[in-house]
C-alpha positions as CSV (number, residue, x, y, z in Angstrom):
1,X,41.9,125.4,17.2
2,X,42.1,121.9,17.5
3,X,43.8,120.4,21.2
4,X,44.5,117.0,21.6
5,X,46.2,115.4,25.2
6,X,47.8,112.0,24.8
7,X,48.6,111.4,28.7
8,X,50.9,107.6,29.3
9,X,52.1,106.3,32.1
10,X,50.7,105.7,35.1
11,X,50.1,102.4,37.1
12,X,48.4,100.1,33.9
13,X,50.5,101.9,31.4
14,X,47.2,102.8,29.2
15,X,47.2,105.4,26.9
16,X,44.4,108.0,27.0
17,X,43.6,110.0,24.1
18,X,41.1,112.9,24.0
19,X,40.6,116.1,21.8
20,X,38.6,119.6,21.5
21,X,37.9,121.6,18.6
22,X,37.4,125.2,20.1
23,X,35.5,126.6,16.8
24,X,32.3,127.9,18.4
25,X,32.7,127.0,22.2
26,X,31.9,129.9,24.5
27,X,34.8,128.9,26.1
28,X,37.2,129.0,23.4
29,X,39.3,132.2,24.4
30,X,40.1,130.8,27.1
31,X,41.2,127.3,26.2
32,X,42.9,129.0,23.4
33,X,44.8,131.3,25.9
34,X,45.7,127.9,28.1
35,X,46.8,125.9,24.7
36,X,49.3,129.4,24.0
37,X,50.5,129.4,27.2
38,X,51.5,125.6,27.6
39,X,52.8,125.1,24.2
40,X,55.2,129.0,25.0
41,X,56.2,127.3,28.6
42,X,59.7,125.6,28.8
43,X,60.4,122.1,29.3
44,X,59.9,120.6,32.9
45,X,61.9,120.2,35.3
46,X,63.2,117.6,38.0
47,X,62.8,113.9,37.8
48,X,59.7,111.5,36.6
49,X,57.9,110.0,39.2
50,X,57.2,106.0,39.7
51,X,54.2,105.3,37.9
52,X,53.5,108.8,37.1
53,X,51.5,110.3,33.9
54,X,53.4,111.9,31.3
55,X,51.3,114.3,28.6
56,X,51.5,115.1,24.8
57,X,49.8,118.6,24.2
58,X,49.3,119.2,20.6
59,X,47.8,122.1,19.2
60,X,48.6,124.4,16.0
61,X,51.0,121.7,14.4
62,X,52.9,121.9,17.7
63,X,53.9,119.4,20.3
64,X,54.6,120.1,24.4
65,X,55.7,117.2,26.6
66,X,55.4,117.2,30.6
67,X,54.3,115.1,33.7
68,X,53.1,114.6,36.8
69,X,54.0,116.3,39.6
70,X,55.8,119.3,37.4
71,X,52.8,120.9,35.7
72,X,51.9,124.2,35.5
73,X,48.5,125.5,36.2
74,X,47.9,126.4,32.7
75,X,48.8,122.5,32.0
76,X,46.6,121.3,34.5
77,X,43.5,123.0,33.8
78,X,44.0,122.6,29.7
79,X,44.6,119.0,30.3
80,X,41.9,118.5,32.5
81,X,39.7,120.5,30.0
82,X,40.4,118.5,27.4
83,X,40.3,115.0,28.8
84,X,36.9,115.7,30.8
85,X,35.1,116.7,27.6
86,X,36.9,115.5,25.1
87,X,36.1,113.1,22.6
């Protein structure tokens, strides 16, 4: 499975861009259990913060939007996942 996290926003307003193809990672269950769960969650909730990121979560030909302060813990660990060792 191929994830890709576009996260916007912030202070600068610079995009950053980073994927992970999970095909032979040890770690791929799991990042393919975080990518499931994040893409099945429902929209947030509540009001965007000043200056705060907003993220693109694409995986499987499907899209899920969300930002700072209203992500899950499934968001947060995938998109950290995917940003920290992404290319």
């Amino acid at each position: 499975m191929r994830i890709e996290v576009v996260r916007s926003g912030g202070f600068a307003g610079i995009p950053r861009r980073a994927a992970l193809d999970t095909a032979g990672r040890p770690d791929a269950g799991r990042l393919t259990s975080l990518a499931e769960a994040v893409l099945a969650a429902p929209p947030p909730s509540g009001p965007p913060v000043p200056d705060g990121f907003t993220y693109a979560i694409t995986a499987d030909g499907r899209t899920a939007h969300c930002a700072d302060p209203h992500l899950t813990p499934a968001q947060r660990e995938l998109i950290e996942a995917v940003l920290g060792e992404g290319a």
